[in-house]
NUKE-303452 format. One record per residue: residue in three letters; x, y, z of N, C-alpha, C in turn. Coordinates in steps of 0.1 Angstrom, whole numbers, padded with zeros to 4 digits, always signed. Each point is the difference from the previous one (the first is absolute). Example, Ala and Ser with C-alpha at 12.3 -4.5 7.8 and 13.67 -1.06 7.14 Angstrom:
2
ALA+0132-0057+0078-0009+0012+0000+0009+0012+0000SER-0004+0011-0007+0009+0011+0000-0008+0011+0008
//
This chain:
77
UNK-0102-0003+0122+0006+0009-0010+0005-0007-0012UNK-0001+0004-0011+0004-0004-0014+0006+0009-0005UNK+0013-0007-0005+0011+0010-0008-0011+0004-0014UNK+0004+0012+0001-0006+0007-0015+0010+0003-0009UNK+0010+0006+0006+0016+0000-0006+0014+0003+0000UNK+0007-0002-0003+0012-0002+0006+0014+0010-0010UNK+0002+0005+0004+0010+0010-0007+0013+0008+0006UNK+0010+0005-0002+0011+0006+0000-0004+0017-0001UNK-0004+0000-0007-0003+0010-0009-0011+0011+0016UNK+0008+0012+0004-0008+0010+0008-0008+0004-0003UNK+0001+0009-0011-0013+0006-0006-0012-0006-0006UNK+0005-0011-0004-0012-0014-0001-0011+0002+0018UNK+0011-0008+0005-0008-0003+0015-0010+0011+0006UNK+0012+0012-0003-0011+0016+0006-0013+0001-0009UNK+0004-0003-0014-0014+0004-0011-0012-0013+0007UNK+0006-0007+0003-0014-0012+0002-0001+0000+0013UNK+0007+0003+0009-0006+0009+0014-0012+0009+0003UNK+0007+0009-0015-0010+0013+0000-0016-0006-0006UNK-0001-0008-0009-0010-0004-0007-0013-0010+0010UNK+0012-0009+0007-0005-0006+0013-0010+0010+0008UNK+0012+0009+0007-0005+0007+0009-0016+0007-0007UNK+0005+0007-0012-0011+0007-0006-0013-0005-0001UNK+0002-0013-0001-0016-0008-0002-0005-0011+0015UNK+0009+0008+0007-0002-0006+0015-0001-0014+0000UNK+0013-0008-0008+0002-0014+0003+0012-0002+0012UNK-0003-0004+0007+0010-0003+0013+0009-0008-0004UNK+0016+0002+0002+0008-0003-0007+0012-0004+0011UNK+0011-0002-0001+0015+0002+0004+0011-0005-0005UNK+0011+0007-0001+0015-0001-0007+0002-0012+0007UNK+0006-0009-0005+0011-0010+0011+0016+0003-0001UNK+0008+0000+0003+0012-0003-0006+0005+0011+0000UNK-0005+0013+0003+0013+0013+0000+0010+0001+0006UNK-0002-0006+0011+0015+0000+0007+0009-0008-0003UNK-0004-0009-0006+0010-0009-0005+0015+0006-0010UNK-0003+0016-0003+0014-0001-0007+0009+0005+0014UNK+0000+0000+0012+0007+0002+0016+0008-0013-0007UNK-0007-0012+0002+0009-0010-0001+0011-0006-0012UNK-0007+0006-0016+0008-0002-0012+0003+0016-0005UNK+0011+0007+0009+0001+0011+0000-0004+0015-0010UNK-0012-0003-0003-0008+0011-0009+0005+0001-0009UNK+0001-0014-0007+0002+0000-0018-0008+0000-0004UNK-0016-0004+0005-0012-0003-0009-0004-0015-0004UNK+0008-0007+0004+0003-0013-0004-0014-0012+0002UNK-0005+0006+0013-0010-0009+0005-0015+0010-0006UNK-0006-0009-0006-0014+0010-0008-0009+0000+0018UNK-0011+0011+0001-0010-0001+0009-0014+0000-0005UNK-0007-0009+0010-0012-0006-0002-0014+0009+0002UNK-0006+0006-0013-0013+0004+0009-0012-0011+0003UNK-0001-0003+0011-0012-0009+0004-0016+0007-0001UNK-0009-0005-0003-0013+0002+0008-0010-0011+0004UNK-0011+0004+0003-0007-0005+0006-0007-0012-0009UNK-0001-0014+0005-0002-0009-0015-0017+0003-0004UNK-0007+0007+0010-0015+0004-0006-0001+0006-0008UNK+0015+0016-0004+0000+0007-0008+0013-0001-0008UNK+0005-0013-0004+0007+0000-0010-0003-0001-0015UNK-0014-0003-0001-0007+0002-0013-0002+0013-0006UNK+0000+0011+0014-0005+0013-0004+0012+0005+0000UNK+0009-0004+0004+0016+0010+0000+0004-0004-0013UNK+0004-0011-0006+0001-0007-0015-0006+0010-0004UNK-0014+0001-0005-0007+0006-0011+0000+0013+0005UNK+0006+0005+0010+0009+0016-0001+0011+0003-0006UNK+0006-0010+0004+0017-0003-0008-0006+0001-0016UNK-0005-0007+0002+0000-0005-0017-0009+0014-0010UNK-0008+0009+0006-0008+0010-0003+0014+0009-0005UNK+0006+0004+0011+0008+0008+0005+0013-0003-0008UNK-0002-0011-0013+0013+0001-0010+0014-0007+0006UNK-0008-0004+0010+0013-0009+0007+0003-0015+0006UNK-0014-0008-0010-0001-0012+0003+0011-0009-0004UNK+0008+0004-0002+0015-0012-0003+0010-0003+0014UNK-0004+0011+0008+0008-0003+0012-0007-0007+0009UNK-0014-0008-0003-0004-0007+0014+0004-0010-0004UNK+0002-0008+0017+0007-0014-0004-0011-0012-0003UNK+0008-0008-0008-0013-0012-0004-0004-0009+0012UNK-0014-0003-0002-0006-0008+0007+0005-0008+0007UNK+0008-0010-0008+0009-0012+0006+0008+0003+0007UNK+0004+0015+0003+0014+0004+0009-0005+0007+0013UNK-0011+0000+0000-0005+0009+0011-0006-0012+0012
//
């Protein structure tokens, strides 16, 4: 799995969920439970991962889809 990207932001994560799901790229959140442990300030961003066969096609979803600034860069993934 390859981070695609990493955010704070809910309605971010749910929109690129939905877009995921929508184009049947197999996906998953990492990190949601983690605000249990930094008491649900938001503090810790969560990871969507996918699959590294289809990280080229999830990118050029993001990025279709007007929301290519939030994937993480190459070097960080």
């Amino acid at each position: 799995m390859k981070e695609l990207l990493r955010s704070n932001d809910a309605v971010l994560i749910s929109y690129v969920s939905a877009l995921l799901e929508e184009e049947g790229i197999g996906f998953m959140v990492a990190d949601t439970n983690m605000s249990v442990l930094e008491g649900s300030i938001g503090a810790l961003p969560r990871r969507v991962l996918v699959a590294s066969d289809a990280l080229a096609r999830a990118r050029a979803l993001l990025t279709g889809a007007g929301i290519g600034h939030v994937i993480v860069d190459e070097g960080q993934d």
